[in-house]
Backbone and ligand atoms as CSV (ligand in chain L), in Angstrom:
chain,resi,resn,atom,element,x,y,z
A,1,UNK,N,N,94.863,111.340,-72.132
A,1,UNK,CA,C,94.506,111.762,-70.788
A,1,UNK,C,C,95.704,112.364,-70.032
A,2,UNK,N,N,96.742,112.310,-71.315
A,2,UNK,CA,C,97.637,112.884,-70.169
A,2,UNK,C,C,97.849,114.613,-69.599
A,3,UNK,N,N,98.321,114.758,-68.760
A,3,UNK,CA,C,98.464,116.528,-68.627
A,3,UNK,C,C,99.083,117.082,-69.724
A,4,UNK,N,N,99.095,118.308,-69.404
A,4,UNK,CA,C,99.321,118.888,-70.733
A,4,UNK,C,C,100.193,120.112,-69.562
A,5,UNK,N,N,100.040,120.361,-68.370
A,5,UNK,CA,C,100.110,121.469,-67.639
A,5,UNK,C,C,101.993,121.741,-67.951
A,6,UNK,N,N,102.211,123.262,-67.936
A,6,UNK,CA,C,103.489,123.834,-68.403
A,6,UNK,C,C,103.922,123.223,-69.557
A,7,UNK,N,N,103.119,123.183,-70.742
A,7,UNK,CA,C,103.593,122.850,-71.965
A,7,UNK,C,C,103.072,123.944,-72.709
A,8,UNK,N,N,102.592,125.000,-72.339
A,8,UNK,CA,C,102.052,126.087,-73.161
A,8,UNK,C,C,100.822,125.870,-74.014
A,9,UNK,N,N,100.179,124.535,-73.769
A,9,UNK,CA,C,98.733,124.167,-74.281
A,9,UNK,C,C,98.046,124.544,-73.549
A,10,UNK,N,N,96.729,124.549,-74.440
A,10,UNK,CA,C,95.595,125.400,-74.017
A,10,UNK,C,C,94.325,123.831,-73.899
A,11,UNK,N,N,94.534,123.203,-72.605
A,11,UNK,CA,C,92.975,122.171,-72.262
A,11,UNK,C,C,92.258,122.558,-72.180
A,12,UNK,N,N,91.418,122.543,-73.291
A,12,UNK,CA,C,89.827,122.752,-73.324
A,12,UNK,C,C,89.131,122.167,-72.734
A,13,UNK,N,N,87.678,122.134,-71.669
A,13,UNK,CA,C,86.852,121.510,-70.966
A,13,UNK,C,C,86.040,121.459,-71.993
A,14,UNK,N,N,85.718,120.114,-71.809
A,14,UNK,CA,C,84.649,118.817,-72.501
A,14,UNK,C,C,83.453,119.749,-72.641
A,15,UNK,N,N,83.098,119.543,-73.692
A,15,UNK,CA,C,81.345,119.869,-73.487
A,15,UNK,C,C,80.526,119.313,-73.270
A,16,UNK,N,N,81.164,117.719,-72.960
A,16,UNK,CA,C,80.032,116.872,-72.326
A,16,UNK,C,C,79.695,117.488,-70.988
A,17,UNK,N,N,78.104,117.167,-70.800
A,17,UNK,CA,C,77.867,117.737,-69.402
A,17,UNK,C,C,78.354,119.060,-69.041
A,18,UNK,N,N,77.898,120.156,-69.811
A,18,UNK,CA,C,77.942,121.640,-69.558
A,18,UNK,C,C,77.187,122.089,-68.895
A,19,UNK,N,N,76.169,121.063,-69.615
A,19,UNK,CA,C,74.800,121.947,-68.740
A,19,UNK,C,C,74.631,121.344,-66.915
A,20,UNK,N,N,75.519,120.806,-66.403
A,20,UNK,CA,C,75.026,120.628,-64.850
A,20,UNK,C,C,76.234,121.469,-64.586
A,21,UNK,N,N,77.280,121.543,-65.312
A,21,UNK,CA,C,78.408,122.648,-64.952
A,21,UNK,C,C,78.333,124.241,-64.839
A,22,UNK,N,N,79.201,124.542,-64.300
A,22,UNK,CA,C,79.415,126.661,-64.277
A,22,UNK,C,C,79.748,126.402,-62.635
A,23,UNK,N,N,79.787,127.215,-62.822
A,23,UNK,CA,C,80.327,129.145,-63.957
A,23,UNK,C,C,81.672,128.563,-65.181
A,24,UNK,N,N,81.362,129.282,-65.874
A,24,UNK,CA,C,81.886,129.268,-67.517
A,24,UNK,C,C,83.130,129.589,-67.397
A,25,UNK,N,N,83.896,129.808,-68.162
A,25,UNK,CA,C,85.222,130.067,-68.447
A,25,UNK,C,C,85.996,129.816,-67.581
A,26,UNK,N,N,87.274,130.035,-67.625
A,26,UNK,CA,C,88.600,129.745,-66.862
A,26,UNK,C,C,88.915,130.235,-65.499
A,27,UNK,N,N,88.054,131.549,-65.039
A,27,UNK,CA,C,87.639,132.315,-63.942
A,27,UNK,C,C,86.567,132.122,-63.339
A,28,UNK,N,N,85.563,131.239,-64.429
A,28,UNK,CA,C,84.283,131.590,-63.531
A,28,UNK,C,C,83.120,132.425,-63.701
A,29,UNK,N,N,83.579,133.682,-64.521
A,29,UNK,CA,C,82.854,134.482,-65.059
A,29,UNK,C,C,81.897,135.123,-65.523
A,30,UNK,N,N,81.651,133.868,-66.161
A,30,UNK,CA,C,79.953,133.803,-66.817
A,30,UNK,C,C,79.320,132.896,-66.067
A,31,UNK,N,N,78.216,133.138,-65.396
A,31,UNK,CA,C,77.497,131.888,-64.666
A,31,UNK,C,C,76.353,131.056,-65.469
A,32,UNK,N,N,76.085,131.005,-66.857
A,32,UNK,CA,C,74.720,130.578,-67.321
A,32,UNK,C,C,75.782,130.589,-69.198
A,33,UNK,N,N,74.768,129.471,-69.235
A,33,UNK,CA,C,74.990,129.457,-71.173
A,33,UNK,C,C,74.654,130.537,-71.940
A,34,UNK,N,N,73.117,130.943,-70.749
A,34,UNK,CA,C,72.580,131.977,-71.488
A,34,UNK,C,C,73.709,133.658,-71.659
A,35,UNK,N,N,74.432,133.369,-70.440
A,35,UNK,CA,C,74.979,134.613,-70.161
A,35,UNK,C,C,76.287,134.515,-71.080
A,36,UNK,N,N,77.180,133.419,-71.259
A,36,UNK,CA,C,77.658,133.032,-72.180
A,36,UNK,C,C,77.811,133.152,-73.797
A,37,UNK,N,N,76.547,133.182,-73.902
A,37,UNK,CA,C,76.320,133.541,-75.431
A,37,UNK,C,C,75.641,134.716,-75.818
A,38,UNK,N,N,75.341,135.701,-74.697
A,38,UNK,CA,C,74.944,137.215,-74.588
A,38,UNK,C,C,75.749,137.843,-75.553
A,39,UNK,N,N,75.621,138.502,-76.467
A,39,UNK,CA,C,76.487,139.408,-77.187
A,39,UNK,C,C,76.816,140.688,-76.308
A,40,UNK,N,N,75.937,141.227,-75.144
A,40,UNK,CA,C,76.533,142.278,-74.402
A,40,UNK,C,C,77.385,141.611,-73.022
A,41,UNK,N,N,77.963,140.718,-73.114
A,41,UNK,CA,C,78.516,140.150,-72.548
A,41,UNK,C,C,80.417,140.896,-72.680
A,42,UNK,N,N,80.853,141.250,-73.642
A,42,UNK,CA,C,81.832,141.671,-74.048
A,42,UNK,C,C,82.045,143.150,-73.991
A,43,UNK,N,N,80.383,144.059,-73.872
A,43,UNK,CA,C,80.304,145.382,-73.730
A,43,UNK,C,C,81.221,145.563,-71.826
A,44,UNK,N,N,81.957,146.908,-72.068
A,44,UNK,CA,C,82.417,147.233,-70.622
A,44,UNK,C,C,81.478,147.586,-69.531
A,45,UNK,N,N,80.004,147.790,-69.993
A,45,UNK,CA,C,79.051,147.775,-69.382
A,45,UNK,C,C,78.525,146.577,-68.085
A,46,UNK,N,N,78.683,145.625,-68.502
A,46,UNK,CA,C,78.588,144.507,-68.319
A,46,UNK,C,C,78.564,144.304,-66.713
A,47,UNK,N,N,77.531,143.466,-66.244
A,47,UNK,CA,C,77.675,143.398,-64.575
A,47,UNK,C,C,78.064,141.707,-64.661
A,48,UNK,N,N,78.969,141.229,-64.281
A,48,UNK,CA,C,79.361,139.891,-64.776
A,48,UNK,C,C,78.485,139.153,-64.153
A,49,UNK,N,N,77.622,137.988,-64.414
A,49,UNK,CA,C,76.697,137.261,-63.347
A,49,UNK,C,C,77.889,135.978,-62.264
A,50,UNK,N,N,78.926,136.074,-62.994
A,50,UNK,CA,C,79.765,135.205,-62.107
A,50,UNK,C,C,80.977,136.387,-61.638
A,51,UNK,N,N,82.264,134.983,-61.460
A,51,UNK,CA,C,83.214,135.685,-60.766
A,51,UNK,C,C,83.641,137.321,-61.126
A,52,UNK,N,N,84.012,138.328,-60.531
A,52,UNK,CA,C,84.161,139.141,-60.701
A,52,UNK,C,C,85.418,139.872,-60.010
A,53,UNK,N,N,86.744,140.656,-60.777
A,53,UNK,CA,C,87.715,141.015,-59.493
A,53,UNK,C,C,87.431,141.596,-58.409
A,54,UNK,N,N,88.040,141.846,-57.040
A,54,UNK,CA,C,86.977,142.945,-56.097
A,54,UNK,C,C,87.280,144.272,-56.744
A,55,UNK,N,N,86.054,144.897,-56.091
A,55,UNK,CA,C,86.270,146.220,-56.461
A,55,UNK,C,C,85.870,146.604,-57.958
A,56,UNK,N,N,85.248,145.809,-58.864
A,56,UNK,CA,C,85.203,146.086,-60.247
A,56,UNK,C,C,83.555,145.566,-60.785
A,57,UNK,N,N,82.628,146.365,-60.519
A,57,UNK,CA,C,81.368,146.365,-60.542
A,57,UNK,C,C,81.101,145.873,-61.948
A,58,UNK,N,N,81.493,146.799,-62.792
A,58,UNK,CA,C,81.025,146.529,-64.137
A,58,UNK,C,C,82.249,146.054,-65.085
A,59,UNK,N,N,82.598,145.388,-66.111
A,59,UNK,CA,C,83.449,145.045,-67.004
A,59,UNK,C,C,83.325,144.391,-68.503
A,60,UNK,N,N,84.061,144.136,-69.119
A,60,UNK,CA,C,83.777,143.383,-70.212
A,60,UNK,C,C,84.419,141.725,-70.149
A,61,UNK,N,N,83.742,140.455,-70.457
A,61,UNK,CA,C,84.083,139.506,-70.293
A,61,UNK,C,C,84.615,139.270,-71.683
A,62,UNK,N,N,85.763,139.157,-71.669
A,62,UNK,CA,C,85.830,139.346,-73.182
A,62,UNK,C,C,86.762,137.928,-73.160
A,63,UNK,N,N,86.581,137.878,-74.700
A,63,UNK,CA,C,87.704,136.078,-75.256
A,63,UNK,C,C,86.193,135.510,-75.962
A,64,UNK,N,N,86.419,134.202,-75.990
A,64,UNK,CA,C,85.375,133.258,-76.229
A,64,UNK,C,C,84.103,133.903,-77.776
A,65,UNK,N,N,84.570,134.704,-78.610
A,65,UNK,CA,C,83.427,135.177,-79.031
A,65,UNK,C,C,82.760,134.692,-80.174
A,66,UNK,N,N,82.931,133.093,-80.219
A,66,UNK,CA,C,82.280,132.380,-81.086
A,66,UNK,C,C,81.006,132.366,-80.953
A,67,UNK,N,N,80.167,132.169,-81.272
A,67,UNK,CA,C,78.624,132.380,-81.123
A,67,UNK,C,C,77.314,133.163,-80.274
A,68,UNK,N,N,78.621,134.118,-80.617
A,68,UNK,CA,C,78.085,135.950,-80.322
A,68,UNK,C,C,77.151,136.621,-81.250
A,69,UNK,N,N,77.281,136.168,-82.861
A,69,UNK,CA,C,76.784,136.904,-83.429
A,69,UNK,C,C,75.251,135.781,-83.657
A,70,UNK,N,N,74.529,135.763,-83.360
A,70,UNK,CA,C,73.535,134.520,-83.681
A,70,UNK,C,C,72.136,135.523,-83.266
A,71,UNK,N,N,71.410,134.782,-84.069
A,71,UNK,CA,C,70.179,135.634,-83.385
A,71,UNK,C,C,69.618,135.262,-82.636
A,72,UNK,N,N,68.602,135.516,-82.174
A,72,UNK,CA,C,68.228,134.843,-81.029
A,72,UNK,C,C,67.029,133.721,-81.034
A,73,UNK,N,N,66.854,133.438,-81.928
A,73,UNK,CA,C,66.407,131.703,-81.975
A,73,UNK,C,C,67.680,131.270,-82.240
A,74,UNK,N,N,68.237,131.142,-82.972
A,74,UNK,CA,C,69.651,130.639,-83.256
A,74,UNK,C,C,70.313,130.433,-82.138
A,75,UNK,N,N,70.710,131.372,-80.745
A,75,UNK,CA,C,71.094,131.303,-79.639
A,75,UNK,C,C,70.469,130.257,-78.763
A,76,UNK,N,N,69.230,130.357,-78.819
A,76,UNK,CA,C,68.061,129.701,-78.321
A,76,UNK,C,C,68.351,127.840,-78.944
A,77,UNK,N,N,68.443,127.796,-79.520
A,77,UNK,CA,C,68.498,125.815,-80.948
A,77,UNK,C,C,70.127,125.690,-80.295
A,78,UNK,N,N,71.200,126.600,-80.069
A,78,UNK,CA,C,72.105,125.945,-79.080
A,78,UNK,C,C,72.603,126.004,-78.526
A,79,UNK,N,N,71.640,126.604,-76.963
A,79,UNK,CA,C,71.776,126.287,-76.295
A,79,UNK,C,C,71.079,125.047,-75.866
A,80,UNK,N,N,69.990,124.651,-76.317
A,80,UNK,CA,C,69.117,123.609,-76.054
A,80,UNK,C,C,69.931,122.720,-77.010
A,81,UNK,N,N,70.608,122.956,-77.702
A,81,UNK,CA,C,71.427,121.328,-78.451
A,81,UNK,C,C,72.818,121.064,-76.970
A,82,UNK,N,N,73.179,122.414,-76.695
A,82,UNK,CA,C,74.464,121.943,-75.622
A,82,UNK,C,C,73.603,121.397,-74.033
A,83,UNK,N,N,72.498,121.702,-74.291
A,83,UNK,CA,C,71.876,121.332,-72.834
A,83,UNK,C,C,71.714,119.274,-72.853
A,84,UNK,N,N,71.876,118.888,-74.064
A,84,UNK,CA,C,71.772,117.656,-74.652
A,84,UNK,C,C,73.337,116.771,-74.615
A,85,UNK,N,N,74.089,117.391,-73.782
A,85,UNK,CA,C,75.149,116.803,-74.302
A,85,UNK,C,C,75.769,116.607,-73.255
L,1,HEM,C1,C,79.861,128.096,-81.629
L,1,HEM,C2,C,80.831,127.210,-81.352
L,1,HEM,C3,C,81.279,127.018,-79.918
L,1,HEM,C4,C,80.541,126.735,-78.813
L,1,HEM,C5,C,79.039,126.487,-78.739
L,1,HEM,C6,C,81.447,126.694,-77.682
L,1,HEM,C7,C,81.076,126.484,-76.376
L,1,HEM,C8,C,81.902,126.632,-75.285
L,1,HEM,C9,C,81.480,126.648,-73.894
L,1,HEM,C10,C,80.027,126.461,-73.404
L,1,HEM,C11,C,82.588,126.832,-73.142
L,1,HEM,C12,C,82.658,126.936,-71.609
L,1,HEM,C13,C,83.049,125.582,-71.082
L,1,HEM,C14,C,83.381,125.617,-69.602
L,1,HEM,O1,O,83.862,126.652,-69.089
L,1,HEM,O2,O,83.182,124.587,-68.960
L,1,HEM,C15,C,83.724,126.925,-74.032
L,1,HEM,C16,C,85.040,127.120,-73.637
L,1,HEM,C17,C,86.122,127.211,-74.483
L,1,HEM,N1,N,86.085,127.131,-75.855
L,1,HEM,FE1,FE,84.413,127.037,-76.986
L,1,HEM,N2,N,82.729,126.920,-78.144
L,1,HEM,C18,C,82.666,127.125,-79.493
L,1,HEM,C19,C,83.727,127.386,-80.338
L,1,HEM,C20,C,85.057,127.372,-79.961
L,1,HEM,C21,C,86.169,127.474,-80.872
L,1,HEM,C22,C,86.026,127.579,-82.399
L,1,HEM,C23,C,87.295,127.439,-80.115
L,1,HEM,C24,C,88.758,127.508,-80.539
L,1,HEM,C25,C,89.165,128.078,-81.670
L,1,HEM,C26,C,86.893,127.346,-78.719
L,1,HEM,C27,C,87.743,127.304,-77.653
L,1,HEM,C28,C,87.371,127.294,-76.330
L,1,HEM,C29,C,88.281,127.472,-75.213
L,1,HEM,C30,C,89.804,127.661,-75.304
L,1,HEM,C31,C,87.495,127.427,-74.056
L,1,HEM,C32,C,87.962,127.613,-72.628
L,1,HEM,C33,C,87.930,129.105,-72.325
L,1,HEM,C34,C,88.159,129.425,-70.842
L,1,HEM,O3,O,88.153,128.527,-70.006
L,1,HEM,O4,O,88.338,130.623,-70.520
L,1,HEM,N3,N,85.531,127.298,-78.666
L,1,HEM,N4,N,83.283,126.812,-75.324
Protein backbone atom coordinates (compact mmCIF):
# COMPACT_ATOMS: atom_id res chain seq x y z
CA UNK A 1 0.00 0.00 0.00
CA UNK A 2 2.73 1.99 -0.06
CA UNK A 3 3.22 5.07 -2.64
CA UNK A 4 5.04 4.52 -5.31
CA UNK A 5 4.79 8.47 -6.39
CA UNK A 6 8.40 9.88 -8.00
CA UNK A 7 9.79 6.46 -8.32
CA UNK A 8 9.14 6.28 -12.04
CA UNK A 9 6.36 3.47 -11.47
CA UNK A 10 3.49 3.19 -13.24
CA UNK A 11 0.11 2.52 -10.32
CA UNK A 12 -2.31 0.84 -11.96
CA UNK A 13 -6.07 1.39 -10.72
CA UNK A 14 -7.73 -1.73 -9.33
CA UNK A 15 -10.29 -3.20 -11.41
CA UNK A 16 -12.21 -3.86 -8.60
CA UNK A 17 -15.25 -1.71 -8.88
CA UNK A 18 -14.77 -0.22 -12.46
CA UNK A 19 -17.94 -0.40 -13.19
CA UNK A 20 -19.37 2.45 -10.59
CA UNK A 21 -16.04 4.28 -11.66
CA UNK A 22 -15.02 6.83 -14.83
CA UNK A 23 -14.08 8.41 -16.76
CA UNK A 24 -11.26 5.92 -17.74
CA UNK A 25 -7.77 6.53 -17.99
CA UNK A 26 -5.31 8.83 -16.35
CA UNK A 27 -7.10 12.07 -17.90
CA UNK A 28 -10.40 11.05 -17.89
CA UNK A 29 -10.85 10.47 -21.38
CA UNK A 30 -12.89 7.76 -22.07
CA UNK A 31 -16.15 8.02 -20.16
CA UNK A 32 -17.79 4.33 -20.55
CA UNK A 33 -16.14 0.67 -20.81
CA UNK A 34 -18.00 0.66 -23.78
CA UNK A 35 -16.08 3.64 -25.14
CA UNK A 36 -12.98 2.13 -23.77
CA UNK A 37 -12.90 -0.86 -25.68
CA UNK A 38 -14.16 0.92 -29.05
CA UNK A 39 -11.54 0.10 -31.57
CA UNK A 40 -12.32 3.67 -33.20
CA UNK A 41 -11.41 5.01 -30.16
CA UNK A 42 -7.65 5.42 -31.27
CA UNK A 43 -8.84 6.73 -34.89
CA UNK A 44 -7.94 10.82 -34.99
CA UNK A 45 -11.46 11.02 -35.85
CA UNK A 46 -12.59 10.43 -32.62
CA UNK A 47 -14.99 12.88 -30.53
CA UNK A 48 -13.68 11.81 -27.02
CA UNK A 49 -16.91 11.10 -24.77
CA UNK A 50 -14.77 12.30 -21.75
CA UNK A 51 -12.08 14.75 -20.90
CA UNK A 52 -10.93 16.52 -23.79
CA UNK A 53 -7.97 19.47 -24.23
CA UNK A 54 -9.79 22.92 -24.98
CA UNK A 55 -10.00 23.72 -28.24
CA UNK A 56 -9.52 20.10 -29.69
CA UNK A 57 -12.90 18.73 -30.95
CA UNK A 58 -11.80 15.62 -32.43
CA UNK A 59 -8.60 13.34 -31.50
CA UNK A 60 -7.20 10.02 -31.03
CA UNK A 61 -7.24 8.46 -27.47
CA UNK A 62 -4.53 6.49 -27.91
CA UNK A 63 -2.30 3.98 -25.23
CA UNK A 64 -4.31 1.25 -23.56
CA UNK A 65 -4.84 -0.98 -26.73
CA UNK A 66 -5.34 -4.25 -25.18
CA UNK A 67 -8.68 -5.46 -26.06
CA UNK A 68 -9.16 -3.48 -29.15
CA UNK A 69 -9.06 -6.16 -31.40
CA UNK A 70 -12.16 -8.40 -30.09
CA UNK A 71 -15.25 -8.77 -31.79
CA UNK A 72 -18.03 -7.71 -30.72
CA UNK A 73 -19.61 -10.39 -28.63
CA UNK A 74 -16.24 -10.88 -27.34
CA UNK A 75 -16.26 -7.05 -26.35
CA UNK A 76 -19.70 -7.56 -25.15
CA UNK A 77 -18.63 -11.26 -22.44
CA UNK A 78 -16.04 -8.45 -21.05
CA UNK A 79 -17.39 -6.04 -20.47
CA UNK A 80 -20.16 -7.79 -18.59
CA UNK A 81 -17.32 -10.03 -16.80
CA UNK A 82 -15.58 -6.38 -15.66
CA UNK A 83 -19.09 -5.09 -14.75
CA UNK A 84 -18.81 -8.18 -12.07
CA UNK A 85 -15.93 -7.15 -10.38
C1 LIG B 1 -7.74 -7.25 -22.05
C2 LIG B 1 -7.04 -7.07 -20.92
C3 LIG B 1 -7.20 -5.78 -20.14
C4 LIG B 1 -8.33 -5.19 -19.68
C5 LIG B 1 -9.76 -5.71 -19.78
C6 LIG B 1 -7.94 -3.95 -19.03
C7 LIG B 1 -8.81 -3.04 -18.48
C8 LIG B 1 -8.46 -1.78 -18.04
C9 LIG B 1 -9.39 -0.72 -17.67
C10 LIG B 1 -10.93 -0.85 -17.67
C11 LIG B 1 -8.65 0.35 -17.31
C12 LIG B 1 -9.17 1.72 -16.86
C13 LIG B 1 -9.14 1.74 -15.35
C14 LIG B 1 -9.41 3.13 -14.79
O1 LIG B 1 -9.07 4.14 -15.44
O2 LIG B 1 -9.93 3.19 -13.68
C15 LIG B 1 -7.25 -0.01 -17.44
C16 LIG B 1 -6.18 0.83 -17.17
C17 LIG B 1 -4.85 0.49 -17.29
N1 LIG B 1 -4.36 -0.72 -17.70
FE1 LIG B 1 -5.46 -2.26 -18.40
N2 LIG B 1 -6.57 -3.84 -19.10
C18 LIG B 1 -6.08 -4.93 -19.77
C19 LIG B 1 -4.76 -5.20 -20.05
C20 LIG B 1 -3.69 -4.46 -19.59
C21 LIG B 1 -2.31 -4.84 -19.73
C22 LIG B 1 -1.83 -6.14 -20.39
C23 LIG B 1 -1.57 -3.84 -19.17
C24 LIG B 1 -0.06 -3.71 -19.04
C25 LIG B 1 0.81 -4.31 -19.85
C26 LIG B 1 -2.49 -2.82 -18.70
C27 LIG B 1 -2.13 -1.65 -18.09
C28 LIG B 1 -2.98 -0.65 -17.71
C29 LIG B 1 -2.57 0.67 -17.27
C30 LIG B 1 -1.12 1.16 -17.11
C31 LIG B 1 -3.74 1.39 -17.01
C32 LIG B 1 -3.85 2.83 -16.57
C33 LIG B 1 -3.86 3.69 -17.83
C34 LIG B 1 -4.20 5.16 -17.55
O3 LIG B 1 -4.61 5.51 -16.44
O4 LIG B 1 -4.05 5.99 -18.48
N3 LIG B 1 -3.76 -3.23 -18.96
N4 LIG B 1 -7.17 -1.30 -17.89
Amino acid sequence: MSTRKGTGYYKVPSLKGVWYRGHYLYDGSVASLEEMFDPDRIKETRVSGGWSPPGVPTRAIKGHEFGLTLTPAEREQLIAFLRTL
